[in-house]
C-alpha positions in Angstrom: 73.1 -70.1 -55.2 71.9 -66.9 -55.7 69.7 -64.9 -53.4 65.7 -64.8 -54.1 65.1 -61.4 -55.2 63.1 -59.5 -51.6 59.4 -58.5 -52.6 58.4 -55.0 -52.3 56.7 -54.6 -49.2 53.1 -53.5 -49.7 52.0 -50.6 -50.6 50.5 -48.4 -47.8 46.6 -48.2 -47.9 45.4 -44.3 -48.3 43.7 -43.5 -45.4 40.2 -43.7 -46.1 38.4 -40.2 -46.0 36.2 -39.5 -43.5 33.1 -38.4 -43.9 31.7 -34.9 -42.3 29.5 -35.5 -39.9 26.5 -33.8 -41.0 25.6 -30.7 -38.5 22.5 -30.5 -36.9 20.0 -28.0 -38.2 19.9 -25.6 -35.5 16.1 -24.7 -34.8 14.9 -21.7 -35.0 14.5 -20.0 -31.1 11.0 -19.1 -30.4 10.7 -15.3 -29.9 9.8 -14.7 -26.6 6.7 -12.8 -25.4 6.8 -9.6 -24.1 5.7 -9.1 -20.5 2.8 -6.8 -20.1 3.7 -4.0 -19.1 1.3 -3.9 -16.5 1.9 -7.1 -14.8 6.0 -6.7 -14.1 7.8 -9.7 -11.9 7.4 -9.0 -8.9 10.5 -6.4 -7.4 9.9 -4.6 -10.8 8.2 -1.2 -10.4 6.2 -0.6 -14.0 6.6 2.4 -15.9 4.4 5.0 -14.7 2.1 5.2 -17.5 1.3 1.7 -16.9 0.7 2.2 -13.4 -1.6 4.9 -13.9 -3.6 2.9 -16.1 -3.5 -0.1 -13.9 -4.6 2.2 -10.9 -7.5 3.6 -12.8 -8.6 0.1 -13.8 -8.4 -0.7 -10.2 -10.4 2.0 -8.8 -13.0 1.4 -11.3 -13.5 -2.1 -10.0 -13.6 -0.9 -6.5 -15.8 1.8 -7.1 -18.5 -0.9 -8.6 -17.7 -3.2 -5.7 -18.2 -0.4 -3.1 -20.2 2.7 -4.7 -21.3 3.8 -0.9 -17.5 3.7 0.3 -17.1 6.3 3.4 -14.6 6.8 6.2 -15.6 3.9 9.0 -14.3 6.1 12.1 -17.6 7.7 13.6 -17.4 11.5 13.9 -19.3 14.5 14.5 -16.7 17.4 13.5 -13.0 17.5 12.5 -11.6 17.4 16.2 -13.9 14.2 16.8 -12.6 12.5 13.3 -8.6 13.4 14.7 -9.0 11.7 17.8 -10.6 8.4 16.3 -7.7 8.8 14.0 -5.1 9.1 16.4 -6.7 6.2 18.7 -7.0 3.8 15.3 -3.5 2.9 15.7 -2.7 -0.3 16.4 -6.3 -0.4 17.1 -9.8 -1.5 15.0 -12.0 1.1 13.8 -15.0 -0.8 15.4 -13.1 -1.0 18.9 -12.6 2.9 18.5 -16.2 3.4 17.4 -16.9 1.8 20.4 -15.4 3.8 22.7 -15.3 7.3 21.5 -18.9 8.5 22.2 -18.5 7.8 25.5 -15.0 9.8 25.6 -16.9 12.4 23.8 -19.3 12.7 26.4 -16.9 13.2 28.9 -15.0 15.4 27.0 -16.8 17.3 24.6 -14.1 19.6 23.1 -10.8 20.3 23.1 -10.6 22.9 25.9 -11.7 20.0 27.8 -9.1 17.6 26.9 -6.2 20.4 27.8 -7.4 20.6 30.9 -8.5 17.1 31.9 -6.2 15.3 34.5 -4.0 12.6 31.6 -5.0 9.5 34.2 -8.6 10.3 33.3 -8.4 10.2 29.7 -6.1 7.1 30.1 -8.7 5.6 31.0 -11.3 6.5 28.8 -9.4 5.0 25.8 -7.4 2.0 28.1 -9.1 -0.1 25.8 -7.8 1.2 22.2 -3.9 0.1 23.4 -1.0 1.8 23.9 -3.1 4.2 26.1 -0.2 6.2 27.9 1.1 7.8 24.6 -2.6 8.2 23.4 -3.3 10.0 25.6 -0.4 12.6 25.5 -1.2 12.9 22.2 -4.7 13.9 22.7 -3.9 16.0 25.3 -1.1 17.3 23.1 -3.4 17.8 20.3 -5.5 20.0 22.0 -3.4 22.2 23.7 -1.4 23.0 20.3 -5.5 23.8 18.2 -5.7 26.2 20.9 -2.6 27.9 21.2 -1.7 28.0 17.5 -5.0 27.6 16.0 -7.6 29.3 18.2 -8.9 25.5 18.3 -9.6 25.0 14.6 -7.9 22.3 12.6 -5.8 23.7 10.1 -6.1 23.3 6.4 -2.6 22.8 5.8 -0.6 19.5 6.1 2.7 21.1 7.0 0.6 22.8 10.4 -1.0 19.8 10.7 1.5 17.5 10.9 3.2 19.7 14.1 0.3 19.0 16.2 1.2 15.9 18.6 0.1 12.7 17.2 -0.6 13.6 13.9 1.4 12.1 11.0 1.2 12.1 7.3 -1.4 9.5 7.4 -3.9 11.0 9.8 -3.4 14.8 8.1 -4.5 13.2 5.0 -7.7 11.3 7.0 -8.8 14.6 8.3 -7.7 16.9 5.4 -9.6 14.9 3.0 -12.8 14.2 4.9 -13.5 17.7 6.8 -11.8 20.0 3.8 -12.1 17.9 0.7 -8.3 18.1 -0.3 -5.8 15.4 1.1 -2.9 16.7 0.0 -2.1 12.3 -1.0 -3.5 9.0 -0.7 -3.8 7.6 3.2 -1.5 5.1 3.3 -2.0 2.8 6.1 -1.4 -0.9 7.1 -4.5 -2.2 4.2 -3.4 0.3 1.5 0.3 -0.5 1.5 0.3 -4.1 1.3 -2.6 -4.2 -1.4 -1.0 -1.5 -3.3 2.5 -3.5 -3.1 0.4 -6.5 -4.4 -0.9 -4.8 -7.4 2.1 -3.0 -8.0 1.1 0.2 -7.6 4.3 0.9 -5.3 7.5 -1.0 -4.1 8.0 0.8 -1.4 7.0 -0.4 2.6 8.0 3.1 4.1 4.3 4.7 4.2 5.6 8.1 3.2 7.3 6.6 0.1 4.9 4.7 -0.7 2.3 7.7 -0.1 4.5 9.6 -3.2 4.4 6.6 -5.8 0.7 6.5 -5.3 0.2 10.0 -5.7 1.9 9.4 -9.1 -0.6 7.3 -10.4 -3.8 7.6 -8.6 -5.8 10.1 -10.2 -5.6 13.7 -7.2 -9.7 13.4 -7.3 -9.5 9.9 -6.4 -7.0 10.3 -3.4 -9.8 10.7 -0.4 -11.5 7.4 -1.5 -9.0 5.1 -3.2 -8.0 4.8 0.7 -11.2 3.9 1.9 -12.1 1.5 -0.6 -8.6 -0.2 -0.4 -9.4 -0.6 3.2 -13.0 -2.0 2.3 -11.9 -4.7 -0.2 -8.8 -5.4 2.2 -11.2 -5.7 5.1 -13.7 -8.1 2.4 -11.5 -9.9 0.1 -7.8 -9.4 0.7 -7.2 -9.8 4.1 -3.6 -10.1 5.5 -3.8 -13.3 6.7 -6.2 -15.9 4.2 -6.8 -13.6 1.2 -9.8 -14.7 -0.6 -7.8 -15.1 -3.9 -10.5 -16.6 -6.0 -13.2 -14.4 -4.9 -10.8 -11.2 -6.0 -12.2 -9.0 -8.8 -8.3 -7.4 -8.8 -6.4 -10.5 -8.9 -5.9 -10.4 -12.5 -3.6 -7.0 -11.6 -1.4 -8.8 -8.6 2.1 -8.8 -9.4 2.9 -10.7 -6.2 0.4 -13.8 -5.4 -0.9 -15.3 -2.3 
């Protein structure tokens, strides 16, 4: 019997074609919004121009806020106004304007000082802190108006700064409120952390930060953007609670409480 003839096997299917997954439309990224200039993140110094602008803007305000804005150490001349300076540090204004017309009393000028026994004016300023070194500087101070000056305060920084227990800071203080002519902003404990908060400087180092601000504060302002940086720190922006939502500069704080 003859063999069945064998059936072609199937024919293979074609693969069926797949169909391209349709891509999603990619949207469109927003662009993003430039930063003002004058409100950096915080670390980033503006550019100058920006700063001066802010600084203006700021002093403006202050100037409104305070229009009477003076020096708050008590003093009759320019040796009174460096030795409230020199006792202010570490210490209050109102606890040194407390006890300097009584050490004025006792010691009325600086012949007086040079000559006084150190344990006496120790005493006289015990209470301002830190009254040892105070009191060599005092002591210091006067002996060097004397010898190099013929008593008189100098008019420049770079001779004031020699005499014992003056520093940048204090040169400016007395430079600016006997002569008229700081030769920068007074940078102390108030102006440095308020300036780092508006970004006016990024710098702690007083001297430093004394240089940036010269940059952008206007030179006729220098004298009383200190004071009235101390008068709204001493008001509104104090170290420890700043009054945040009381602040007419908080819109120009880089760096927020």
């Amino acid at each position: 019997m003859a063999a069945a003839p064998k059936k072609a096997p199937p024919a293979a299917k074609s693969p069926a074609k797949k169909k391209a997954a349709a891509k999603p439309a990619v949207k469109a990224k927003p662009a993003a919004k430039a930063k003002p200039l004058s409100t950096p993140s915080p670390g980033a110094l503006a550019p100058l121009p920006d700063r001066q602008a802010k600084a203006r803007a700021v002093i403006k305000a202050l100037r409104a806020e305070f229009p009477d804005t003076q020096c708050s150490l008590d003093h009759g001349d320019g040796w009174q106004l460096l030795v409230a300076t020199i006792l202010s540090a570490q210490c209050t204004d109102a606890r040194v304007n407390q006890v300097t017309p009584g050490l004025f009393k006792r010691f009325p000028k600086p012949a007086d000082f040079a000559k006084a026994p150190i344990e006496e004016i120790e005493e006289a300023i015990r209470s301002t802190g830190f009254y040892h070194n105070k009191a060599k500087s005092l002591q210091g101070a006067a002996r060097a108006l004397i010898e190099h000056h013929g008593g008189k305060l100098p008019e420049d920084i770079d001779e004031l700064v020699k005499v014992p227990g003056c520093g940048r800071k204090t040169a400016n203080v007395v430079l600016g409120e006997v002569y008229g002519k700081p030769a920068g902003v007074v940078v102390d404990t108030h102006v440095g952390r308020i300036s780092r908060k508006l970004g006016l400087t990024d710098q702690d180092d007083p001297v430093k930060a004394e240089r940036q601000l010269n940059e952008c504060v206007p030179q006729a302002d220098w004298r009383d953007f200190g004071h009235l940086v101390i008068d709204h720190g001493r008001k509104t922006c104090t170290a420890r609670g700043p009054k945040c939502d009381d602040c007419g500069l908080f819109r120009w704080c880089v760096t927020r409480a």
